[in-house]
C-alpha positions in Angstrom: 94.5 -76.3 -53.6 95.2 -73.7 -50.4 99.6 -74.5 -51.1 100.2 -77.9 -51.9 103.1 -79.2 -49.9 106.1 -80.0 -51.5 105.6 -83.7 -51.3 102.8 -83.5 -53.3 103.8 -81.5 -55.4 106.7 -84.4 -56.6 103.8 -86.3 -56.6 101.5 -85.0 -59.1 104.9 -84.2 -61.4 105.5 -87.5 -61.4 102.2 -88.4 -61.9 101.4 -86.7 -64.6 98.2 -84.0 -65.4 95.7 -86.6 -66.1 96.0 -88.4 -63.3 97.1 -85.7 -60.9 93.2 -84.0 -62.2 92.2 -87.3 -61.1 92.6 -87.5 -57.7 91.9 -83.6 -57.2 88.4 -84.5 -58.1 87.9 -87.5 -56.7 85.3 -88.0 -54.2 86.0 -87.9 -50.3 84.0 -88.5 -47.4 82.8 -85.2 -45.9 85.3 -84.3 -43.0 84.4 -85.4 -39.0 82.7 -82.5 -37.5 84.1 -80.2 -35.2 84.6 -81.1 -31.6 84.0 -79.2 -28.3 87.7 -78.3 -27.7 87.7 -76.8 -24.1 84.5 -75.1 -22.7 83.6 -77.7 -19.5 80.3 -75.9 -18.7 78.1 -77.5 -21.5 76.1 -80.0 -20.0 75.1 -81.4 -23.1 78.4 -81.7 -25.2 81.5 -83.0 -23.3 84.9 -81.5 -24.5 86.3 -83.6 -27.1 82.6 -84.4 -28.7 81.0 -82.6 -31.3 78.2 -80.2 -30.7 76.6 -80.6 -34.6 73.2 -81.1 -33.8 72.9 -80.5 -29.9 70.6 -77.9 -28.6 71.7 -74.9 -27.1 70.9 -74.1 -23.2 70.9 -70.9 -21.6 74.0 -69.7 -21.7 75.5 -67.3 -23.6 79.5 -68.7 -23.1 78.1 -71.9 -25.3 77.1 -70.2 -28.5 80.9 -68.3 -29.1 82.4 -71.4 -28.0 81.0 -73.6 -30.9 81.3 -70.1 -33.1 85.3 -70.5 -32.3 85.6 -74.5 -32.6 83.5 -74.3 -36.3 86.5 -71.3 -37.6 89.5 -73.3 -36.0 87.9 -76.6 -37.6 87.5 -74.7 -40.9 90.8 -73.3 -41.0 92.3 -76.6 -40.2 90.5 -78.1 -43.3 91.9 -75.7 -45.2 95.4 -77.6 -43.7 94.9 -81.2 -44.2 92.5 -80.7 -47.2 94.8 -83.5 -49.1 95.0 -83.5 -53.0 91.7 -82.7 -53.6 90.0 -79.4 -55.0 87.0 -79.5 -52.8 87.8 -77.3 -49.8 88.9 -74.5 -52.7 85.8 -75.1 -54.9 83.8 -74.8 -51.0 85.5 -71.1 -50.6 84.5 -70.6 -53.9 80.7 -71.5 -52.9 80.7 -69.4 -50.0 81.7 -66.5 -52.0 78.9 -66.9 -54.2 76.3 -67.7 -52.0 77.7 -65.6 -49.5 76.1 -64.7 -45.9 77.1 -63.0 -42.9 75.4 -62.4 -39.7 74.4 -65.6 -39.0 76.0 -66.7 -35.7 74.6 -69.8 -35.0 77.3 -72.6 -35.3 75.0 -75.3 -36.5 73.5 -73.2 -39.3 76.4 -72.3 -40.1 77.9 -76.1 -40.1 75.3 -77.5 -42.0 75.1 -74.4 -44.6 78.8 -74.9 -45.5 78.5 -78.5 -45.3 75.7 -78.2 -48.0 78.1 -76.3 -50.2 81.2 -78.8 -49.5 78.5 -81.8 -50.0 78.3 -79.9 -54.4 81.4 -78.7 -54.5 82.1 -80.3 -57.8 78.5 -81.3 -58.6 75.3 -80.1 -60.3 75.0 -76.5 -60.0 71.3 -76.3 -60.9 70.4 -78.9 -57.6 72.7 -76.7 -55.6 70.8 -73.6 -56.2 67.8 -75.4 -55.4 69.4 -76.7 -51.8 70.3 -72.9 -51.1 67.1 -71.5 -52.1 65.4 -73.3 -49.1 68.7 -73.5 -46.9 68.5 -72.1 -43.2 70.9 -70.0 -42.7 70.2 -68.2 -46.6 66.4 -68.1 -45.3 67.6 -66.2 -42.3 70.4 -64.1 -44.5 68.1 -62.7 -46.5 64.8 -62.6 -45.1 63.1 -65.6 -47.2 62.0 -66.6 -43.7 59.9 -62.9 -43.8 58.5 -64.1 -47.2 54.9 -64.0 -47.3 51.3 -63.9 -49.5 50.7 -61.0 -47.4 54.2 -58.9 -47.7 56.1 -60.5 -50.9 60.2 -59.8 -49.5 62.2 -59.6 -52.5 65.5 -59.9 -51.1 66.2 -63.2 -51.9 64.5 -63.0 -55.5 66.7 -60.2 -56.7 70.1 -62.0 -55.7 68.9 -65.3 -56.8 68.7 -63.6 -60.5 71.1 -60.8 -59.8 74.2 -62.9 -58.2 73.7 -66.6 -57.8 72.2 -67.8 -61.5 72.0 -65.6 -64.5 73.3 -61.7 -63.5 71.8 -58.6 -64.9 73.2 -58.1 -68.1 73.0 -54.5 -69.6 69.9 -52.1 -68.9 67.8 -52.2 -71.4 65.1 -50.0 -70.6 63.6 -49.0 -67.0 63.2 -52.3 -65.2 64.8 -54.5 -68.0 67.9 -55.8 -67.4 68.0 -57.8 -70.3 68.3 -61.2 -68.3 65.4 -60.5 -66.5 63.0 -57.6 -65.4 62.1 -56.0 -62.1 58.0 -58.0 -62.6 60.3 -61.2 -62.6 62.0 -60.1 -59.0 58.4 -59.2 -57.7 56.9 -62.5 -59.6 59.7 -64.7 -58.1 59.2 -63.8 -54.6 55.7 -64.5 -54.6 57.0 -67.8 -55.8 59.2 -68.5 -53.0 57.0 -67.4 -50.2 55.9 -69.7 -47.6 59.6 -71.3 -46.3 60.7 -70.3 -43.3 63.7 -71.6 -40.5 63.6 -73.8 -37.7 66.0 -74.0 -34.8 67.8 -70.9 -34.9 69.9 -71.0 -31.2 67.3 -73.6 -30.1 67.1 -75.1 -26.9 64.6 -77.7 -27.5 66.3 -81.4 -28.9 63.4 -81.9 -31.2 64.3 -79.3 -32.8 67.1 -79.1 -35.3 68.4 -76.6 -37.8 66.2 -76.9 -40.8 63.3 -75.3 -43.1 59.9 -76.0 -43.3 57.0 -74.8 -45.7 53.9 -73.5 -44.6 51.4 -73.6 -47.1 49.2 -71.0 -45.4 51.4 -68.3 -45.8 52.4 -69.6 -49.4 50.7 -67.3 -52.8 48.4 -69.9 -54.3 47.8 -67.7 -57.2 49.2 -67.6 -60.6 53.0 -66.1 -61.6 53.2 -64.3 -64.6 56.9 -64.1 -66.0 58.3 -61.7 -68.2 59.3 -61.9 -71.8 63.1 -62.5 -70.7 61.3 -66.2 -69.7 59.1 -66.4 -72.4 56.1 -65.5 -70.4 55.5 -68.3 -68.6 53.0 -68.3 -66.4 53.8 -70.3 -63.2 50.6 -72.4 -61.6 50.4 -73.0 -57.6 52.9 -76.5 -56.9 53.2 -75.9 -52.9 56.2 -77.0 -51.4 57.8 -78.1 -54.8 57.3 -74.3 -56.8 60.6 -72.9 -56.2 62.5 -76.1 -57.6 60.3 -75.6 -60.4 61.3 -72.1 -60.8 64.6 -72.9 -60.4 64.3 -75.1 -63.5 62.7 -72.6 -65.5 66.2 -69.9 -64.5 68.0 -72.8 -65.9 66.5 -73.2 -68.9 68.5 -69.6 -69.9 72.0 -71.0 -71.2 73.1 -67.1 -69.9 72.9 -68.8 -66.6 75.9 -71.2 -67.8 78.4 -68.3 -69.0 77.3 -66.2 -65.8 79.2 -69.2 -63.9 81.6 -70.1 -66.2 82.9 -66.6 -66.0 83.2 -66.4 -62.0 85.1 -69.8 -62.5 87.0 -68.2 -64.9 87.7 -65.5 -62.7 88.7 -67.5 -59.0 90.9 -70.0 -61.0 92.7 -67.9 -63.3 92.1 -64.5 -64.3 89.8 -61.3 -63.8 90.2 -60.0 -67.2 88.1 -61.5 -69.5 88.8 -60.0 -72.7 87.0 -60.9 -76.1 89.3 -64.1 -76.8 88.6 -65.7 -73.8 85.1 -65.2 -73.7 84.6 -66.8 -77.4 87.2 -69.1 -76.8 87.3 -70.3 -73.3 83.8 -68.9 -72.0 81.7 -69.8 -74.9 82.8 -73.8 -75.4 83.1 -74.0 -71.0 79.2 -72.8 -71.1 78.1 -75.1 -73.6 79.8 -78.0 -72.2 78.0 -77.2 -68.7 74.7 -77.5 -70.8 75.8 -80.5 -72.2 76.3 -82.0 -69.2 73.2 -81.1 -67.6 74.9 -78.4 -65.4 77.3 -80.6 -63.5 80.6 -79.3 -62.1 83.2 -81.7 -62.5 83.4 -82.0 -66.3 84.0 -77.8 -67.1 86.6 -77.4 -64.5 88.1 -80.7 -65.4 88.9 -79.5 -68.6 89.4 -75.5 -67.8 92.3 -77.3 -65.4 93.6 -79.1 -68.7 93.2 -76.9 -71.0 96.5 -75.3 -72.6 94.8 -71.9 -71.8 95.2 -72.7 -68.3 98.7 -73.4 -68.3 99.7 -70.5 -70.6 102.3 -69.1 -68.8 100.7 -65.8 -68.8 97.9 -67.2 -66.5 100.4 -68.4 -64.1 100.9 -66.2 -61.1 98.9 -63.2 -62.1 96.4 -63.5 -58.8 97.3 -62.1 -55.7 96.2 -64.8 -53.0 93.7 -64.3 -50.8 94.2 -64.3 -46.9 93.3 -67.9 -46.5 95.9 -68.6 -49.7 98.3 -66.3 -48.3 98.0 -68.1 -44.8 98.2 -71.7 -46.0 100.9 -71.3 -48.5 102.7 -70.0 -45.8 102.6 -73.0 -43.5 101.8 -76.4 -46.4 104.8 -76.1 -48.7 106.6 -76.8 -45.4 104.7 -78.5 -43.1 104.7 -76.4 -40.6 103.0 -78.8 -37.8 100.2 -78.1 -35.3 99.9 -79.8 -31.8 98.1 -83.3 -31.4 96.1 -82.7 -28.8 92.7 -80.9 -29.3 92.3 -77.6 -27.6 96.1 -75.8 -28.6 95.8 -77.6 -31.5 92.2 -75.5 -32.2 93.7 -72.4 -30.7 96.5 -72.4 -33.0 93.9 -72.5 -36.0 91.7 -70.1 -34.2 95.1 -67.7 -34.3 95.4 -67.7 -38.2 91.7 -67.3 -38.1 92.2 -64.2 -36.9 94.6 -63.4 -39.0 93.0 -63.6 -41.3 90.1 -61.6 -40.3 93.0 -58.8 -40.0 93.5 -59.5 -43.8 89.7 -58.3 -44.7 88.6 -62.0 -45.0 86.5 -64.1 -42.8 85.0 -67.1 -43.4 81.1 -66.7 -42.4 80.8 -63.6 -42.6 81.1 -61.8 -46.9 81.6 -58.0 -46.2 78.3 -58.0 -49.1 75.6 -60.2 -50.4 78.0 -61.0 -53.2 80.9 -61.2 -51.8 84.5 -60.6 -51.3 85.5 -57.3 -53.6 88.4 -59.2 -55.0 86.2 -61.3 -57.2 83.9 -58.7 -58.6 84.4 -55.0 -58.0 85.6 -53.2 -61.1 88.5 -52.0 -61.5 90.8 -53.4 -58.3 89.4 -57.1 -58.5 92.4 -58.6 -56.9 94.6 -56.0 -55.7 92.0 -55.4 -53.4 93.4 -57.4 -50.8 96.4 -55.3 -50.8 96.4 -52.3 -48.6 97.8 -49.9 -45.8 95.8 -52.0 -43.4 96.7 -55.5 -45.0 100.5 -55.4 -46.1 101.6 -54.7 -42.5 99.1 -57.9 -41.3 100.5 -60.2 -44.4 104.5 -59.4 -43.6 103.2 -60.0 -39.9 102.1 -63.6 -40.3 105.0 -64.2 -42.5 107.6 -63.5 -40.0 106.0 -64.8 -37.6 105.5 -68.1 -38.7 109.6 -67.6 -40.3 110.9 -66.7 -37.3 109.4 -67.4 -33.4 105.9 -68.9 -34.5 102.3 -68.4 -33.3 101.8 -69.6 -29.7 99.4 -72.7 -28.7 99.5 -73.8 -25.2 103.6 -74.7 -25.1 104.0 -75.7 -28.7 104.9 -72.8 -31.2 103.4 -72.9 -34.9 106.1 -72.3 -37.2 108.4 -73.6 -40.0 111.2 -75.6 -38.9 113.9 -75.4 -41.8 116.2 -77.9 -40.7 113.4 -80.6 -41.4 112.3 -78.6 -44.5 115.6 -78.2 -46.1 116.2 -82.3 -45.8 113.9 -82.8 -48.5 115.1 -80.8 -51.3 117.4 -82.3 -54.0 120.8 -80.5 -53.1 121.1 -78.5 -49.8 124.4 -78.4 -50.2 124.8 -75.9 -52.5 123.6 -72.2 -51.8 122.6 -71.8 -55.3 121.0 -75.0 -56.3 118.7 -74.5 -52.5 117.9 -70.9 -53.5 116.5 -71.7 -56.6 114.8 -75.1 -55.6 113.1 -72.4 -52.8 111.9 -70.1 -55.8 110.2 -72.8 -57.9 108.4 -74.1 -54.9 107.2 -70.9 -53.3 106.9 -68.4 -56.1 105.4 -69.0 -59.7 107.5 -67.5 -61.7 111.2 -67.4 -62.4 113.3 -64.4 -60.5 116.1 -62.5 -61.6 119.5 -63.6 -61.1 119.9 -59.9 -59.2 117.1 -61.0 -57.0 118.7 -64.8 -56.2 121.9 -62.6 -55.5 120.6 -60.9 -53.2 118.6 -63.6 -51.7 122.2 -65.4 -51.1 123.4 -62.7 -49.7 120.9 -63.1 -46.6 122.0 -66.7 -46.3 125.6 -66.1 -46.4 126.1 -62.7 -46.1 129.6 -61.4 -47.9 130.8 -65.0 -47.6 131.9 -67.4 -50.7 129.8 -70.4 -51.5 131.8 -72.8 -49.8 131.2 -71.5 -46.8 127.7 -72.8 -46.5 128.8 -76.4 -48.0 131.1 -76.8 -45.3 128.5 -75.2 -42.4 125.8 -77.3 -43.6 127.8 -80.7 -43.8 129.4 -80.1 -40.9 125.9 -79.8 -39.1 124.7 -83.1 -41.4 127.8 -84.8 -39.6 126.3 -83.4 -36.3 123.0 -83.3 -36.0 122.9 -83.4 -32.3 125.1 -80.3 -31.9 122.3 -77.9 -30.7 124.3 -74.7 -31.9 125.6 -75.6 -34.5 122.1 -76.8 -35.6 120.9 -73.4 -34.7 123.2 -71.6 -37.1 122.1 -73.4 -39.6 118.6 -73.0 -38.6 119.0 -69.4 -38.4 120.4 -69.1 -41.6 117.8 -70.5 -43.1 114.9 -69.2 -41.0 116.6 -65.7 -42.3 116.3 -66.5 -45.9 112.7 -67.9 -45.8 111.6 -64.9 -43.9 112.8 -62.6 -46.9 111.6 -64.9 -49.4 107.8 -64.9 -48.1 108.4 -61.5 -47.8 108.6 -61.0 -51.8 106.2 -59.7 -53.9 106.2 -62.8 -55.9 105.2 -65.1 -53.2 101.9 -62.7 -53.1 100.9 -64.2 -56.2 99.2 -67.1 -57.2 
């Protein structure tokens, strides 16, 4: 999950694994969509009602104001995502598929809807959605697909990134998964689908594809030896599933996934153990199950590989991590009522986009860095540019809080502190701190220190007494605010550690 709160994290302890793995995958309705939150000028859309679906008019103020309501409504996802793995396994989507450029809200809605519709589902009918998806048409230039002028855009990352990945070169053109024919023979294949309703104005009209048969190759597709030269026959609007079927038939497709799960849920190095041991039985099993979801990550999440301890906490999080484990261990609460509410998301979406990562918009066709480029992987989020924006949000949401309308976003520790097993004690709340925010164990140097920002140069008793007295008064405003200060001081240098980068 993006930071569990600390509630639920009692929860699933008590639980237990199998049915805490339950509930993550259990199925949800897909969330409300998002809501006009404050621009009065659309004639069509009311604030407080959702634009999904409703035509644009001429004016340009009405496309960024759906562009900001679909990141705040994203972000707050991300928030209230409950136990579930879905919103993680959606960011997982999105970096595989990724796109950018696209600024049309409702292709962009009902693209990441798509993805949050198979989060944990069949992989093979996913691929076959996003093949003939919108906003992917428009990304890269299937909509410019043609009998006349092949565009092989779409047909090299469809091999390259999204099912079965290069492999080594084996000679010129053969990349021993496929060859460069295949990439021109596949595009000939997917010609003839093309977008509808990009920024439309007309209500007829909604975001969509359509295939036009006139501008589809009617003639025969001959595929290389890497697909056992089959020769594909005209099948109109139904040929691209069918070559999507033929992809899968390749079991390198399976351990071409199984490695980027591998890689977003727990490591980047995969080194020959894991790939014979972990790898090798995940790919088969996502054969065996006729390349559904549910069952391999089910079981990577149980396995005892998974909960080796060296495979806990060896990630550095990713902006939208970093930002909600920040806020959910604590919840940190938002305004009720719609528009602050949206621009208090809309300000860790920005944040965000400070961090080097944001949503809609991959800085390449495959992807955030962190989960491919060689040798960095992970500590690419981590930079002079970065460090200064991460230790930034942190204190801010510590300390004074982002603004929206007259309600600040921040942690209040006062309310946090209540639910932790013995506040009394400086040592007992200092380590109940590091098991919920870091995932490892720290030095007793480190806790000793950490102390020392609570109670600086003062014996333990000293915060016993402050704190009860405070319990005993809860309505005495400054004596509440020494307390609160104290603490606000110690969480600010806790989420200020290195070890609460890591995941």
């Amino acid at each position: 999950m993006f930071g569990p709160t600390y509630e639920q994290i009692k929860t699933a302890t008590s639980q237990g694994l199998e049915s805490t793995i339950e509930q993550l995958f259990e199925s949800v309705p897909l969330p409300e969509p998002p809501l006009n939150h404050f621009f009065q000028d659309d004639p069509l859309v009311p604030v407080g009602q959702s634009w999904v679906d409703a035509p644009y008019y001429d004016d340009v103020n009405a496309r960024g104001y759906r562009r900001q309501s679909l990141r705040a409504w994203t972000m707050e996802l991300l928030n209230i995502e409950g136990v579930s793995i879905r919103e993680k396994l959606t960011l997982f989507w999105h970096n595989h598929f990724a796109i950018s450029d696209v600024n049309d809200a409702n292709f962009l809605y009902k693209h990441i809807s798509l993805l949050r519709k198979y989060a944990t589902g069949n992989f093979r009918e996913l691929v076959k959605e996003v093949t003939i998806d919108p906003t992917m048409l428009r990304f890269l230039n299937g909509n410019q697909n043609t009998k006349n002028a092949p565009n092989e855009n779409f047909a090299r990352e469809l091999l390259e990134l999204f099912t079965i990945g290069k492999g080594p070169l084996v000679d010129s053109g053969d990349y021993t998964n496929y060859t460069e024919d295949d990439i021109h023979e596949m595009a000939r294949i997917l010609t003839g689908w093309r977008d509808v309703g990009f920024f439309s104005t007309n209500p007829n009209v909604s975001p969509g594809s359509i295939f036009r048969p006139f501008q589809h190759d009617t003639s025969p597709k001959q595929l290389s030896h890497r697909f056992n030269n089959i020769v594909i026959e005209d099948m109109g609007a139904q040929e691209y599933a069918h070559l999507i079927d033929v992809i899968f038939q390749q079991d390198e497709v399976a351990h071409f996934i199984c490695r980027k799960l591998y890689r977003w849920f727990i490591y980047y190095v995969i080194d020959d153990s894991a790939e014979e041991n972990v790898i090798q039985p995940m790919a088969q099993l996502l054969i065996d199950n006729d390349y559904e979801i549910r069952p391999v990550l089910e079981t990577l999440l149980s396995s005892a590989h998974f909960f080796d301890m060296l495979n806990v906490g060896p990630m550095i999080k990713n902006p939208l991590d970093f930002i909600m484990s920040s806020l959910k261990p604590f919840q940190v609460a938002f305004p009720v009522a719609l528009a602050p509410r949206y621009n208090g998301y809309l300000r860790l979406f920005s944040s965000s986009v400070l961090q080097q990562m944001e949503y809609y918009n991959a800085p390449q066709v495959a992807g955030w860095k962190a989960y491919y480029q060689e040798p960095g992987y992970y500590r690419t989020w981590i930079n002079a540019t970065t460090l200064p924006i991460r230790m930034l949000v942190t204190d801010t949401i510590a300390v004074n809080g982002f603004p929206a309308g007259d309600f600040r976003i921040r942690i209040e520790p006062l309310s946090f502190v209540e639910t932790i097993d013995n506040p009394n004690d400086p040592n007992a709340l200092i380590d109940e701190f590091v098991r919920i925010l870091f995932p490892q164990p720290i030095t007793d140097d480190q806790k000793a220190a950490l102390k020392e920002v609570l109670i600086p140069g003062l014996p333990d008793f000293e915060w016993t007494v402050e704190y009860n007295l405070y319990l005993a008064n809860p309505d005495d405003e400054e004596l509440a605010e020494a307390v609160a200060t104290k603490l606000r001081q110690l969480l600010q240098a806790m989420l200020s550690m290195p070890e609460f980068y890591l995941s």
